[in-house]
PQR file with spaces between the fields and no chain letter, atoms N, CA, C, O and H, PARSE charges and radii, in Angstrom:
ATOM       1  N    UNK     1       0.804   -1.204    0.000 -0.4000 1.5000
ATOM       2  CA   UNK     1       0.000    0.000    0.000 -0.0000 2.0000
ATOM       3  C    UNK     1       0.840    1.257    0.000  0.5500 1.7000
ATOM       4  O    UNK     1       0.350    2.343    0.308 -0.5500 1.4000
ATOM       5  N    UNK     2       2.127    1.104   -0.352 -0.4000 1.5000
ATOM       6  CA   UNK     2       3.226    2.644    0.151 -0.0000 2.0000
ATOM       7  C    UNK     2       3.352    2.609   -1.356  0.5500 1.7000
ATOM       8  O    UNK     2       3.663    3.623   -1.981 -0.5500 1.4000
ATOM       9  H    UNK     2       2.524    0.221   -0.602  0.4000 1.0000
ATOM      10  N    UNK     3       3.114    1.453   -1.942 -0.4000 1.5000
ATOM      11  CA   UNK     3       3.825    2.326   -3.560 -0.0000 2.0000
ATOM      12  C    UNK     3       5.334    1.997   -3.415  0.5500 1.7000
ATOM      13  O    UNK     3       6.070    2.792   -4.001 -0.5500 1.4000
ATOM      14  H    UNK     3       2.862    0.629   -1.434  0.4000 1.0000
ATOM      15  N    UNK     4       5.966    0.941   -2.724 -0.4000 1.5000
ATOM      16  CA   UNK     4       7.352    0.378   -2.905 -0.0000 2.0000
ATOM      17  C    UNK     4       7.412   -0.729   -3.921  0.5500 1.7000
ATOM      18  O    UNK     4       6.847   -1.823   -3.936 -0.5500 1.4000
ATOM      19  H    UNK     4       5.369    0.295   -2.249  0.4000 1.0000
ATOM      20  N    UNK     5       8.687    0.138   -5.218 -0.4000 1.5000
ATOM      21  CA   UNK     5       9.072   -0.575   -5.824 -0.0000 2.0000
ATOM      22  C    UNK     5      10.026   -2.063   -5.390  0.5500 1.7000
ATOM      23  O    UNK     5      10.009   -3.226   -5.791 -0.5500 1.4000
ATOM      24  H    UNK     5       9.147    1.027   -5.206  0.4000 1.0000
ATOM      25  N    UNK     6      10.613   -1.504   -4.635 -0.4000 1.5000
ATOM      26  CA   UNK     6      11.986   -1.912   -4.209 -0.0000 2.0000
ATOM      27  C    UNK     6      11.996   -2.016   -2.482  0.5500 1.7000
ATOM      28  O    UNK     6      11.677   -1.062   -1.774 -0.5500 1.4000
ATOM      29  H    UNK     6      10.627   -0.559   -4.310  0.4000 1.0000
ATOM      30  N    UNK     7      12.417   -3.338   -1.954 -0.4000 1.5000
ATOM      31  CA   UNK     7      12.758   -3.301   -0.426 -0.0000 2.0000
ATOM      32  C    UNK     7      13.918   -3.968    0.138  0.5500 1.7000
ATOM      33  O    UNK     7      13.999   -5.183   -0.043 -0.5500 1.4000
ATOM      34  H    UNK     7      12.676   -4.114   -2.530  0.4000 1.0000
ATOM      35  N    UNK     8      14.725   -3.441    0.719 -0.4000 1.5000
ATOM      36  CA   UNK     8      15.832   -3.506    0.999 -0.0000 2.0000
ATOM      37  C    UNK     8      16.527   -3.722    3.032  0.5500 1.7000
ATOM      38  O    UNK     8      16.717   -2.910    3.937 -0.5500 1.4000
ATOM      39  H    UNK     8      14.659   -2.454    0.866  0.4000 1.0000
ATOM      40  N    UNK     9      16.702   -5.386    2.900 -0.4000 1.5000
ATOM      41  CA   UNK     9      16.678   -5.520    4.698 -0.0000 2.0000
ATOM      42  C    UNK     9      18.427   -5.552    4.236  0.5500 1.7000
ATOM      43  O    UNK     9      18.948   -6.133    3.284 -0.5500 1.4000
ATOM      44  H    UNK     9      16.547   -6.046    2.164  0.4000 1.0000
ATOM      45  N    UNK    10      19.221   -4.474    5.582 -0.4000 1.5000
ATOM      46  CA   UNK    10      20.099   -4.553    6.191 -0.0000 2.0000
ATOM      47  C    UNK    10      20.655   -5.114    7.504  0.5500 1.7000
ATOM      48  O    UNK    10      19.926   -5.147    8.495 -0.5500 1.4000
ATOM      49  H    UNK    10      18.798   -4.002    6.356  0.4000 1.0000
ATOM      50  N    UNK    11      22.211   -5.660    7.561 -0.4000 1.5000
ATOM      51  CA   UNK    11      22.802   -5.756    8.485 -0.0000 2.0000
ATOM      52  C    UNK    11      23.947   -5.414    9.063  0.5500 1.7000
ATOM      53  O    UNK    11      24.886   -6.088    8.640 -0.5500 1.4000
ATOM      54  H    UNK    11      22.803   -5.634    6.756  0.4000 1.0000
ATOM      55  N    UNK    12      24.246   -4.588    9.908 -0.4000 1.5000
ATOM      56  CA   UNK    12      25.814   -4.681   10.110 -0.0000 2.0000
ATOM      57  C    UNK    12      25.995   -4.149   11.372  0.5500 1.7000
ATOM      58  O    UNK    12      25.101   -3.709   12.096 -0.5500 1.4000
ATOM      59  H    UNK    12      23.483   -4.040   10.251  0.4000 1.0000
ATOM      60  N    UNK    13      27.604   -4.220   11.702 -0.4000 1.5000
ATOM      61  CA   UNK    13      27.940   -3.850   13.274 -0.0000 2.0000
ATOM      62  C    UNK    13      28.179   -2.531   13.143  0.5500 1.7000
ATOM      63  O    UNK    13      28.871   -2.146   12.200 -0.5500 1.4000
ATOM      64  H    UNK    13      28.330   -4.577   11.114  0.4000 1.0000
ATOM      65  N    UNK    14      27.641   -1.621   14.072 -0.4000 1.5000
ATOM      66  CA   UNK    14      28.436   -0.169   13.979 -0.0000 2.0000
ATOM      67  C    UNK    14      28.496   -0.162   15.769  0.5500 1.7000
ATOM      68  O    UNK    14      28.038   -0.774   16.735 -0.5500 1.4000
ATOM      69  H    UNK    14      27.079   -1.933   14.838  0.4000 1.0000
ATOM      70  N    UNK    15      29.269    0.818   15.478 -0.4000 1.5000
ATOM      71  CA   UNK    15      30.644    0.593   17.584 -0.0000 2.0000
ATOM      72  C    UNK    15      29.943   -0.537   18.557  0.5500 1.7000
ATOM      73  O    UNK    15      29.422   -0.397   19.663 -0.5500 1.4000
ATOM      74  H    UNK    15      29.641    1.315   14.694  0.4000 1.0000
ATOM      75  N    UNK    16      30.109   -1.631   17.793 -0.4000 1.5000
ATOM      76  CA   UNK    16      29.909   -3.410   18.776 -0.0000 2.0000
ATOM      77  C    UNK    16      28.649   -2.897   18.739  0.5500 1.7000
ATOM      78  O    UNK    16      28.689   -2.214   19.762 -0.5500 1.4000
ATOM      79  H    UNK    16      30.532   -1.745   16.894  0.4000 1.0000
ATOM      80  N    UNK    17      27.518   -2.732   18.274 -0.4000 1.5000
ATOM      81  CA   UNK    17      25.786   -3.153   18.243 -0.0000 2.0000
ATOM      82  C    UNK    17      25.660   -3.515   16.895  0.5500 1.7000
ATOM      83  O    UNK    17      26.259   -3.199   15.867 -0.5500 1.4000
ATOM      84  H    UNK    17      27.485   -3.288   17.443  0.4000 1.0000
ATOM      85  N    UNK    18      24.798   -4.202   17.146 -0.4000 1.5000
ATOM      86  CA   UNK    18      24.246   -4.670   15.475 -0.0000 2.0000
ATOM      87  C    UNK    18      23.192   -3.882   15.540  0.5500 1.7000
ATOM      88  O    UNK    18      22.507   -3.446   16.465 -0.5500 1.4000
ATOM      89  H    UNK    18      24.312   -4.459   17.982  0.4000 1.0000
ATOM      90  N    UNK    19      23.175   -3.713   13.696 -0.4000 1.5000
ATOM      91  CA   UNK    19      22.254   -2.239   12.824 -0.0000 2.0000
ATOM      92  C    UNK    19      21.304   -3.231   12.087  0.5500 1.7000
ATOM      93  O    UNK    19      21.979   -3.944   11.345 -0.5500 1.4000
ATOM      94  H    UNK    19      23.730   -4.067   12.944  0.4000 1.0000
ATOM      95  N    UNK    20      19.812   -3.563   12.023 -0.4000 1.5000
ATOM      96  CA   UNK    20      18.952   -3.939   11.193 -0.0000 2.0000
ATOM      97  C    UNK    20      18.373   -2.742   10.728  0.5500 1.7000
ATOM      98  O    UNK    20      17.846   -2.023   11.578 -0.5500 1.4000
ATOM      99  H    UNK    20      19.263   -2.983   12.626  0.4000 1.0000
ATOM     100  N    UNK    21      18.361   -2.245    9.093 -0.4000 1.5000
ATOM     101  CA   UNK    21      17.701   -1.401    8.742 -0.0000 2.0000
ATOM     102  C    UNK    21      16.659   -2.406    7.577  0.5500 1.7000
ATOM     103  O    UNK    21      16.996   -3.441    7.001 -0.5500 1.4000
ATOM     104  H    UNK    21      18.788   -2.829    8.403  0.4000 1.0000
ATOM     105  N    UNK    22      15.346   -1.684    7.504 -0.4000 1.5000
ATOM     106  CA   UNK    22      14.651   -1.742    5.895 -0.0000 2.0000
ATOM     107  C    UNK    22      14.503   -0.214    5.426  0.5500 1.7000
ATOM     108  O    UNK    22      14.303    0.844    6.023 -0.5500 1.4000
ATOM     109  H    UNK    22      15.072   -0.844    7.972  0.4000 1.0000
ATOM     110  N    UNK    23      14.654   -0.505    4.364 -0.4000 1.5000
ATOM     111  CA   UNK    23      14.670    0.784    3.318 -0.0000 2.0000
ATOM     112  C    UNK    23      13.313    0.442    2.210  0.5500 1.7000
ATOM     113  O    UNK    23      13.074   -0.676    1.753 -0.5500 1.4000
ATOM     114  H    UNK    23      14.817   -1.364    3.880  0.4000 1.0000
ATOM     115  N    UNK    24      12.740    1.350    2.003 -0.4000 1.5000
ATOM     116  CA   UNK    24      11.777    1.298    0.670 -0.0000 2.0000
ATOM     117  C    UNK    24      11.903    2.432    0.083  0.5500 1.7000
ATOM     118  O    UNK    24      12.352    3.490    0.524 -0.5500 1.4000
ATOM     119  H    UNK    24      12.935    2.258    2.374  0.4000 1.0000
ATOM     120  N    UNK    25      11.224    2.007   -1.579 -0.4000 1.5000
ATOM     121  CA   UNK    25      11.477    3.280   -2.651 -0.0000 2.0000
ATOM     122  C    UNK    25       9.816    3.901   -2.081  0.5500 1.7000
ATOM     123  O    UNK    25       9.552    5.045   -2.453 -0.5500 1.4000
ATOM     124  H    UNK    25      10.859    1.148   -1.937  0.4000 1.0000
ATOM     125  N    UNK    26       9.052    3.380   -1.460 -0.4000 1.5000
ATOM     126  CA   UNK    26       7.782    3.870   -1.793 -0.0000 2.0000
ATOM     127  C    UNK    26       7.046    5.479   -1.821  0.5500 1.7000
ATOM     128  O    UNK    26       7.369    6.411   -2.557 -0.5500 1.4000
ATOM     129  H    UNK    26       9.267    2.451   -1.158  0.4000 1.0000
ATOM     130  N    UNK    27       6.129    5.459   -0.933 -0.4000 1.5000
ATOM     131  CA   UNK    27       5.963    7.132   -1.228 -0.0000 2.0000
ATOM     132  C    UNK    27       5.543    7.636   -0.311  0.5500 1.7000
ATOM     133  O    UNK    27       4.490    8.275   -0.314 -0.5500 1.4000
ATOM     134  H    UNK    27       5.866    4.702   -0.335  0.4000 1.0000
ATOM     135  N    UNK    28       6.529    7.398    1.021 -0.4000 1.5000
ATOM     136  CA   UNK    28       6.491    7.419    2.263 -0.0000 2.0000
ATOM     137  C    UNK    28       5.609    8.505    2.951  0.5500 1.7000
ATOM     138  O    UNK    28       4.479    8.550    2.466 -0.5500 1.4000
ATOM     139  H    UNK    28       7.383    6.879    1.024  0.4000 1.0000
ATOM     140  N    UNK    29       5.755    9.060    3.585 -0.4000 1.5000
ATOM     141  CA   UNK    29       4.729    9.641    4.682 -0.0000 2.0000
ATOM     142  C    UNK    29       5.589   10.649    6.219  0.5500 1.7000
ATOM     143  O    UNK    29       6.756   10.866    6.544 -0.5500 1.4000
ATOM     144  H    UNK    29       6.673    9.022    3.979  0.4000 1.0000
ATOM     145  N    UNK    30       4.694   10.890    6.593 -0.4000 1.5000
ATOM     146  CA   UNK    30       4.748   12.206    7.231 -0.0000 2.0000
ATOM     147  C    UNK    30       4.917   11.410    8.810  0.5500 1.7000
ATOM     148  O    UNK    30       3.767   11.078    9.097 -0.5500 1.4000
ATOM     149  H    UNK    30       3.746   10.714    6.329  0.4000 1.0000
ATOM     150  N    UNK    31       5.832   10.980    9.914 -0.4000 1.5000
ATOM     151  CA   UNK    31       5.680   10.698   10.819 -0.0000 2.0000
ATOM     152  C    UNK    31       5.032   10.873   11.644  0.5500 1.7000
ATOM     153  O    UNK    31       4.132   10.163   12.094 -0.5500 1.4000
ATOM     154  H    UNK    31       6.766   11.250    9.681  0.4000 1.0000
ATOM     155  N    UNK    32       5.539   12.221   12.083 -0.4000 1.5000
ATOM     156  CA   UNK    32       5.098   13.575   13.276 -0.0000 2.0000
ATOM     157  C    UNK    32       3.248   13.262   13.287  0.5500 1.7000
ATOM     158  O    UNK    32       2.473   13.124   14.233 -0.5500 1.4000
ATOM     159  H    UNK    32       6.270   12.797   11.718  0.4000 1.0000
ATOM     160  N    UNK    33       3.044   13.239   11.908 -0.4000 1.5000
ATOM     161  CA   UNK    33       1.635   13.528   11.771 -0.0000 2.0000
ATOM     162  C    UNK    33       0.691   12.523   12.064  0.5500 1.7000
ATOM     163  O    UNK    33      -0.441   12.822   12.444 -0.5500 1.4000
ATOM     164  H    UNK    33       3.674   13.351   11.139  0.4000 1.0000
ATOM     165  N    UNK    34       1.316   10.550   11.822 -0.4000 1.5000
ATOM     166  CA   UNK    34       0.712   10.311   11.533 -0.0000 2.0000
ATOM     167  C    UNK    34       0.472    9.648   13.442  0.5500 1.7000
ATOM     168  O    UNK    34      -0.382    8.953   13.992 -0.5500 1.4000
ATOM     169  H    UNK    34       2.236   10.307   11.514  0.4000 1.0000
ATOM     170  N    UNK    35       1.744   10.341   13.900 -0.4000 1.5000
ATOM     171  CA   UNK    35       1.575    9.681   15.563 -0.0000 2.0000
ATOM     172  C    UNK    35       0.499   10.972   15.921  0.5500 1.7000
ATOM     173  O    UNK    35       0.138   10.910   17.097 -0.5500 1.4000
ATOM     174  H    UNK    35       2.438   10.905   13.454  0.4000 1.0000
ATOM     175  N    UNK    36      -0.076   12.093   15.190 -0.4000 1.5000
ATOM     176  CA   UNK    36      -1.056   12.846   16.142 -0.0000 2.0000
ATOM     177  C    UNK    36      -2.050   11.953   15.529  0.5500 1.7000
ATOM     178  O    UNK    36      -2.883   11.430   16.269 -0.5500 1.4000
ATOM     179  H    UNK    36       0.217   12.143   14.235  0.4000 1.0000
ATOM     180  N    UNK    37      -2.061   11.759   14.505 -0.4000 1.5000
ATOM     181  CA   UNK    37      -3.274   10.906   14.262 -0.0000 2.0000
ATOM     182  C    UNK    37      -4.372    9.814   14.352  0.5500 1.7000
ATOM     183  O    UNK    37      -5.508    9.541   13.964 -0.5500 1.4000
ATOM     184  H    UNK    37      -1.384   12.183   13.904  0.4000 1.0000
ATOM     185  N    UNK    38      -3.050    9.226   15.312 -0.4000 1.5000
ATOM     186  CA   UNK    38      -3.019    8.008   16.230 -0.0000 2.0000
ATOM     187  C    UNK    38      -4.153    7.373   14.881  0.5500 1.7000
ATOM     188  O    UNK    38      -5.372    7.490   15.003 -0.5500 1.4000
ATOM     189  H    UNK    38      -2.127    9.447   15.628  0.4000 1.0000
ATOM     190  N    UNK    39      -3.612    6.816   13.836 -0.4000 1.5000
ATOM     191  CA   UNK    39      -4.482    5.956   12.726 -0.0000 2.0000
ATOM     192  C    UNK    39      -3.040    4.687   12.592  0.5500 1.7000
ATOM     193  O    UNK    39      -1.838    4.816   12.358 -0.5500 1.4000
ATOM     194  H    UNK    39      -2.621    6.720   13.737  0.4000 1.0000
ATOM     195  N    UNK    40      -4.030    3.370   12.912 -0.4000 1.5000
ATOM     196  CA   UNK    40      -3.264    2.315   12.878 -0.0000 2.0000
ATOM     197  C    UNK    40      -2.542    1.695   13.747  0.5500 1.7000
ATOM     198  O    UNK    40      -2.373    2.287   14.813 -0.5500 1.4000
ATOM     199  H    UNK    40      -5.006    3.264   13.102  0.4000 1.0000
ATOM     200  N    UNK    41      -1.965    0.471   13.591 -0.4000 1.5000
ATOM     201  CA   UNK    41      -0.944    0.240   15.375 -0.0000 2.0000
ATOM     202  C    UNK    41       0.047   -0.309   14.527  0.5500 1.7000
ATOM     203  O    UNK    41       0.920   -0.909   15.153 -0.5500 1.4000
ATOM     204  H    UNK    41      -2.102   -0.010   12.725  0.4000 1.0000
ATOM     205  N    UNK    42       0.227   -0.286   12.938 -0.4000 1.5000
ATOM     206  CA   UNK    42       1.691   -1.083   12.826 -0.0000 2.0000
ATOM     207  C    UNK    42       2.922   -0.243   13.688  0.5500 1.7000
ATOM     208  O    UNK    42       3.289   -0.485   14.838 -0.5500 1.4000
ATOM     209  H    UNK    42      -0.483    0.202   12.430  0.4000 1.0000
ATOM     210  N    UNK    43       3.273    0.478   13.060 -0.4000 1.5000
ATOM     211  CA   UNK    43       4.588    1.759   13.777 -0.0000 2.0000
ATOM     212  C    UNK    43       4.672    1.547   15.499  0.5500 1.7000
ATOM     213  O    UNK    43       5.474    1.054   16.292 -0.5500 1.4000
ATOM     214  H    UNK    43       2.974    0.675   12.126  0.4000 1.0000
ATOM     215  N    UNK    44       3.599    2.099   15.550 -0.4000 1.5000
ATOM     216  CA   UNK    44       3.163    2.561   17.536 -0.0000 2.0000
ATOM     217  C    UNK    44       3.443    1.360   17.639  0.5500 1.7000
ATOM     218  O    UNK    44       4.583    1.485   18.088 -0.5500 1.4000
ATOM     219  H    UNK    44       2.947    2.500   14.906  0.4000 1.0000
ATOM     220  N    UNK    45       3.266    0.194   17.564 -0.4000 1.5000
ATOM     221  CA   UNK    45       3.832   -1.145   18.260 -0.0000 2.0000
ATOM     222  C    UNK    45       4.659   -1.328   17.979  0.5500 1.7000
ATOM     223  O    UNK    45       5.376   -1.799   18.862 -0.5500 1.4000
ATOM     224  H    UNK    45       2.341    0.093   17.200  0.4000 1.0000
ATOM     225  N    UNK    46       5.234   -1.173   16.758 -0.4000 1.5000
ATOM     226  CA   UNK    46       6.814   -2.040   16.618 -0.0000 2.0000
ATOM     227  C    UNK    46       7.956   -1.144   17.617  0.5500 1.7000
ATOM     228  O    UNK    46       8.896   -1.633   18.244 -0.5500 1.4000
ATOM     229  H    UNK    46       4.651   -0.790   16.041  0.4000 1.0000
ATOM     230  N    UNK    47       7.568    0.263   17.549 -0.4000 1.5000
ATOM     231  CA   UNK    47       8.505    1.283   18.620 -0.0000 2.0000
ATOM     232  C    UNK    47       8.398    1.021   19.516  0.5500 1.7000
ATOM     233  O    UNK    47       9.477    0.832   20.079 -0.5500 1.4000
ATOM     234  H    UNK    47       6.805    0.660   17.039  0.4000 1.0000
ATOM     235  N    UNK    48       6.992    0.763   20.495 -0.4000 1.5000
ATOM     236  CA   UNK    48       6.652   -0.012   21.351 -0.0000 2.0000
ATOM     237  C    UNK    48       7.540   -0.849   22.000  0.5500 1.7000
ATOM     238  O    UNK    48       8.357   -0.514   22.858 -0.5500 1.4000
ATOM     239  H    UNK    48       6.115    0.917   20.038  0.4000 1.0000
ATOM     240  N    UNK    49       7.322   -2.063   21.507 -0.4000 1.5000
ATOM     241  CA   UNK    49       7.753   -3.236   21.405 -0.0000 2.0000
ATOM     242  C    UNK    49       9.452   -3.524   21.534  0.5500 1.7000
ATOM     243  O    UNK    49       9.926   -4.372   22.290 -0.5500 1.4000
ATOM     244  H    UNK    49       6.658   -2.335   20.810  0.4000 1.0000
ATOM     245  N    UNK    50      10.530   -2.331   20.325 -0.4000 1.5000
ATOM     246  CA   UNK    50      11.553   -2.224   20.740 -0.0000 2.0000
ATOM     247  C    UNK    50      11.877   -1.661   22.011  0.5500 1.7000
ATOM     248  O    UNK    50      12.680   -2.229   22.751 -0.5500 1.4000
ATOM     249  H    UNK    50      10.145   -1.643   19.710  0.4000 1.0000
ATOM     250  N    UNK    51      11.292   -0.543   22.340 -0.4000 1.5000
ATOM     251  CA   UNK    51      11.497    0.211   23.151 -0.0000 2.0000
ATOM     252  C    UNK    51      11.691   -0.980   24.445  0.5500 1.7000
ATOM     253  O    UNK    51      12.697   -1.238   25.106 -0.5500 1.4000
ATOM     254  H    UNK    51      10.639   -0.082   21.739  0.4000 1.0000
ATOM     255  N    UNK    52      10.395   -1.536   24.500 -0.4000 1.5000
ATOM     256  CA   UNK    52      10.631   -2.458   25.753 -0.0000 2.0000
ATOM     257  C    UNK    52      11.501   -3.283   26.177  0.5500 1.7000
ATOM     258  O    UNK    52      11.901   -3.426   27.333 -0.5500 1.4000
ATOM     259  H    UNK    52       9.578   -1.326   23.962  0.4000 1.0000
ATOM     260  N    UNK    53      11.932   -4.076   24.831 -0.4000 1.5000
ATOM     261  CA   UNK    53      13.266   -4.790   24.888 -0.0000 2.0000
ATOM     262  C    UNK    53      14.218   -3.693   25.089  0.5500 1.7000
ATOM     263  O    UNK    53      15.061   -3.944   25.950 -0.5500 1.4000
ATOM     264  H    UNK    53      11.607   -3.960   23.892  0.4000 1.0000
ATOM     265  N    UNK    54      14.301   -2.678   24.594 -0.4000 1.5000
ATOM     266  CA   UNK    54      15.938   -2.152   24.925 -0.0000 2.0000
ATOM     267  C    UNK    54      16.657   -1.430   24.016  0.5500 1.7000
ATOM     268  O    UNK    54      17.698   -0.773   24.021 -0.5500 1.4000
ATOM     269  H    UNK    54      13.616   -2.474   23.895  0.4000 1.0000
ATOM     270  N    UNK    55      15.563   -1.827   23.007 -0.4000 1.5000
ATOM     271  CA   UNK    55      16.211   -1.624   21.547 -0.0000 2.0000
ATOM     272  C    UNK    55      15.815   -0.288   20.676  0.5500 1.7000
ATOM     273  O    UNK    55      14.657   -0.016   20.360 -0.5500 1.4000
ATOM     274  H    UNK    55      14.717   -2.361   23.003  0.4000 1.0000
ATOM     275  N    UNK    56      16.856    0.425   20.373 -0.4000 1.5000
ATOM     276  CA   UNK    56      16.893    1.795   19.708 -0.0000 2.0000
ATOM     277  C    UNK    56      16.117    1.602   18.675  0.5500 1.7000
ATOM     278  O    UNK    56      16.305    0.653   17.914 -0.5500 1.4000
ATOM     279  H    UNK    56      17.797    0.204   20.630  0.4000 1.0000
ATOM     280  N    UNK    57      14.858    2.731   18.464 -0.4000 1.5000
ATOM     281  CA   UNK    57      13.863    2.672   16.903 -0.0000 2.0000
ATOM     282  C    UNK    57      13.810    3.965   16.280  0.5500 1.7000
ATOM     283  O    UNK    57      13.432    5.086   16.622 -0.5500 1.4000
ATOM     284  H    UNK    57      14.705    3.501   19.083  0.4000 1.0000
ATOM     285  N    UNK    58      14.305    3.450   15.265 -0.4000 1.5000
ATOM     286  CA   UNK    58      14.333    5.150   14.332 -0.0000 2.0000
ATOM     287  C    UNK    58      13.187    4.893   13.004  0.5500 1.7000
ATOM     288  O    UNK    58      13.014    3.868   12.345 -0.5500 1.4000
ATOM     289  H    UNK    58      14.611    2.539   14.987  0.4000 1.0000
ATOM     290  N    UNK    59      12.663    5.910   12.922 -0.4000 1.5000
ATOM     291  CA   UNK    59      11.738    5.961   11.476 -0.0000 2.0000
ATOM     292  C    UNK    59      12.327    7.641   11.024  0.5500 1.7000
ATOM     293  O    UNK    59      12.571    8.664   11.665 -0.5500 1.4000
ATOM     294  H    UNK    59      12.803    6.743   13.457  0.4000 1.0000
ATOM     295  N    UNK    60      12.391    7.196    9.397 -0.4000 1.5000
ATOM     296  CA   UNK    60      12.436    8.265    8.505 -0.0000 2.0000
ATOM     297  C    UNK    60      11.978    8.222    7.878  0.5500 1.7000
ATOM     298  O    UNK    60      11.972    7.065    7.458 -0.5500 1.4000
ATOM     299  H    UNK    60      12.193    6.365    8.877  0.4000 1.0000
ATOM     300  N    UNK    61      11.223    9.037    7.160 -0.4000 1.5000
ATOM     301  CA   UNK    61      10.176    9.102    5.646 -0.0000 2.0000
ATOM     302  C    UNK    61      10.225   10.273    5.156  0.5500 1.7000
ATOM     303  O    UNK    61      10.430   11.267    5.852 -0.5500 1.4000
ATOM     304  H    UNK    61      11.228    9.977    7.501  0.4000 1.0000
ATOM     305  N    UNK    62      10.093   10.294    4.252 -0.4000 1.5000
ATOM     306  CA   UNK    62       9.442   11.532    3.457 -0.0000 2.0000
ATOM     307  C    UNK    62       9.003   11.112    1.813  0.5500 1.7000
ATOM     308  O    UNK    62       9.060    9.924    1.496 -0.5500 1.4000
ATOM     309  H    UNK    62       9.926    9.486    3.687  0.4000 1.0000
ATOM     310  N    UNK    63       8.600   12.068    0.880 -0.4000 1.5000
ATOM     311  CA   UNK    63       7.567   11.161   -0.201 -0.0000 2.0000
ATOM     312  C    UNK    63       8.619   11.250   -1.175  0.5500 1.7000
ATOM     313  O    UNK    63       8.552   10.491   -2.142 -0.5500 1.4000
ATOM     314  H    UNK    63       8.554   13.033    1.137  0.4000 1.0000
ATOM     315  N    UNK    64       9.707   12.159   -1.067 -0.4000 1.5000
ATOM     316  CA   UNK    64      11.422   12.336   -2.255 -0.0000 2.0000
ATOM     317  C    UNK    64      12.241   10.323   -2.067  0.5500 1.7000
ATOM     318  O    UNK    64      12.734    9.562   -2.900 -0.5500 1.4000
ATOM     319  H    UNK    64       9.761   12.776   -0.282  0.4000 1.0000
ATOM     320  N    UNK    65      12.007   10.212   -0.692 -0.4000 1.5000
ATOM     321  CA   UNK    65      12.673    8.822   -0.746 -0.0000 2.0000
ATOM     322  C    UNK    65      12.717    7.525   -0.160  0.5500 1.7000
ATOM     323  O    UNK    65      13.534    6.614   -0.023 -0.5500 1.4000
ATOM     324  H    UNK    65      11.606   10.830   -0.015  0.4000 1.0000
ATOM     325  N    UNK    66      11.366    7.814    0.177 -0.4000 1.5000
ATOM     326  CA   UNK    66      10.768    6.143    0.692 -0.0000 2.0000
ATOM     327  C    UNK    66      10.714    6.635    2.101  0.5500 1.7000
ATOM     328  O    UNK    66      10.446    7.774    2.485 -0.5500 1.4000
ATOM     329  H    UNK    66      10.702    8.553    0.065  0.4000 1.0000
ATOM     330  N    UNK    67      11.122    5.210    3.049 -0.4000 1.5000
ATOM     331  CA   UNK    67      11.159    4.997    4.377 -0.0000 2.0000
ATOM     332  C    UNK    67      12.527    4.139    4.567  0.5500 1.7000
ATOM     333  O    UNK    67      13.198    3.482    3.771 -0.5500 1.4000
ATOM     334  H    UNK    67      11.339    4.285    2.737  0.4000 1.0000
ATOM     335  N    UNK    68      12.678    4.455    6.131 -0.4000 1.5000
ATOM     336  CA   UNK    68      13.698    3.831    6.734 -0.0000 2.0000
ATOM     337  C    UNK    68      13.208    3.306    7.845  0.5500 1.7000
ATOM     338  O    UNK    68      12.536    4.020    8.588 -0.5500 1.4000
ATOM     339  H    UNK    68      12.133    4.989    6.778  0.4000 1.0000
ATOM     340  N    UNK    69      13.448    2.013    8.146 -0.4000 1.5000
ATOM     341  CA   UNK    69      13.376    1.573    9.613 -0.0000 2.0000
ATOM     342  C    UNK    69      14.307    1.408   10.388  0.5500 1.7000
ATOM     343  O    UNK    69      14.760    0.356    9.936 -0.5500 1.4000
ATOM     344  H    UNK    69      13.994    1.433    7.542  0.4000 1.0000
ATOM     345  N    UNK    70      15.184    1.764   11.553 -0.4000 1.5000
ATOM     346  CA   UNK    70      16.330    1.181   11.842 -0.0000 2.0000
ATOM     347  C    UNK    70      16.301    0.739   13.008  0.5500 1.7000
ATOM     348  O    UNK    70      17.281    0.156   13.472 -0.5500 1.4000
ATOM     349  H    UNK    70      14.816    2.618   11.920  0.4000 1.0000
């Protein structure tokens, strides 16, 4: 539903932690906005969810170059 051509799972160590990123070409979206919007629980849980374990969650988007998960 994003309009991704292309998806892309990463791995690697940066200073002793391991980095899982996904990347998409799709036609990403507005963060800030869509947490006032509180529409949906994919995102809000997966941050969630890291958060609880321990684990650092980054989202980037914008509609010039997809999304990032890291």
């Amino acid at each position: 539903h994003a309009g991704a051509s292309n998806i892309d799972v990463s791995s690697s160590r940066v200073d002793d932690k391991w980095k899982l990123m996904v990347t998409d070409d799709g036609k990403g979206f507005n963060y800030e906005t869509m947490k006032l919007a509180e529409t949906g629980n994919g995102l809000g849980n997966m941050k969630k969810r890291a958060l609880d374990s321990g684990i650092e969650f980054n989202i980037e988007s914008n509609a010039a170059t997809g999304t990032i998960i890291s």
